[in-house]
N, C-alpha and C positions, 0 to 999 in steps of 0.2 A: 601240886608241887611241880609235878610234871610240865604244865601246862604251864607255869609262873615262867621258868625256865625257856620254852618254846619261846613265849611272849619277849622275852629280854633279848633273847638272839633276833628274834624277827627285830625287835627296836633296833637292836645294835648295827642289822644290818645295812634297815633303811638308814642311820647315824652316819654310817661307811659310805654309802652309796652318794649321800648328799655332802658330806664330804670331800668323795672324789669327786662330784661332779664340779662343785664351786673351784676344785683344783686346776679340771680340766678346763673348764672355762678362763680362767685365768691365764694358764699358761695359751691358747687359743687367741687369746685378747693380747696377749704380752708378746708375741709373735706376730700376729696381724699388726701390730702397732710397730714392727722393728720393719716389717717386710713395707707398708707403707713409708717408713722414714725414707728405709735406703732406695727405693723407687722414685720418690719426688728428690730425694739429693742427686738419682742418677741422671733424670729430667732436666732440674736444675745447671747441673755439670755442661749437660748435652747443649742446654741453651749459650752457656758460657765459653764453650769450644768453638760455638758456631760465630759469638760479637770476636771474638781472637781473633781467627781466620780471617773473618770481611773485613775486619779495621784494620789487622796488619798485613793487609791487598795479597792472598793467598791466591794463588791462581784457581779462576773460577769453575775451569774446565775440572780442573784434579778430581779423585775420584774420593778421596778423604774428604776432601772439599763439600764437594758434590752432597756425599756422605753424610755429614753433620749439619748442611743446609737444609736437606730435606728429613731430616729427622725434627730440626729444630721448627722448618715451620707447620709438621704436625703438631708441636707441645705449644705453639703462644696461645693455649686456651682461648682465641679470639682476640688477643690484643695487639697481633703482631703488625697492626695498622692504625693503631691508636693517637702515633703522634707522627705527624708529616712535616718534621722540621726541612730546610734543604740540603742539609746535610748528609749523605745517603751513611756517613758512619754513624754521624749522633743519632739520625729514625733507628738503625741496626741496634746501637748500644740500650738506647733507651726502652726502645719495644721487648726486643730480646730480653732485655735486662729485667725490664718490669715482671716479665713473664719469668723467670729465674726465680725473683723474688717473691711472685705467687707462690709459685709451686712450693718452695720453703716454706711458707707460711701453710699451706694445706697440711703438708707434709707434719710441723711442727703441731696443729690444732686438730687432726685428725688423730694423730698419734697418743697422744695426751688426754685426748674424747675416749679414746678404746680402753686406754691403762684408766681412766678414770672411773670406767664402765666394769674394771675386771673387781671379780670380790673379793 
């Protein structure tokens, strides 16, 4: 009887144990999925400050300026040469732009990948 006893706490615990783990896994997944959003939204943003600035002719020198240009051409994931219209606003709007749009889309299919993963 003794032993029956032992036996149901040990079940019970491992029960607890996989329990909390499917928990902690979730809330892990459900977190990584928020901290990815807001990181490609902030990406995103950073590309869209930077089409603002060059189309509405911000002074190049400035250091905001400056700032948001070489931030933005770290994120065009490689695209930031993609289209050579002669328009040096519409190359800025479209490249930049495109590259905005990526990052959303990662940010939205990665995000959705993790919470679909979580149990």
């Amino acid at each position: 009887m003794a032993q029956d006893a032992s036996t149901e706490t040990s079940e019970q615990r491992r029960s607890h144990t996989g329990e909390d783990l499917r928990a902690l896994t979730r809330k892990v997944l459900t977190v990584a999925a928020s901290v990815i959003r807001i990181l490609t939204v902030l990406f995103a943003a950073i590309l869209v400050i930077h089409v603002i600035l060059a189309v509405a002719g911000a002074n190049p020198a400035n250091g905001i300026t400056i700032f948001f240009s070489d931030l933005a051409n770290n994120l065009t994931l490689g695209i930031g040469d993609l289209f050579i219209p002669a328009s040096e606003s519409l190359r800025i709007i479209l490249n930049f732009g495109l590259a905005a749009v990526v990052w959303i889309v990662i940010g939205i299919v990665v995000s959705k990948l993790l919470n679909a993963l979580a149990p």
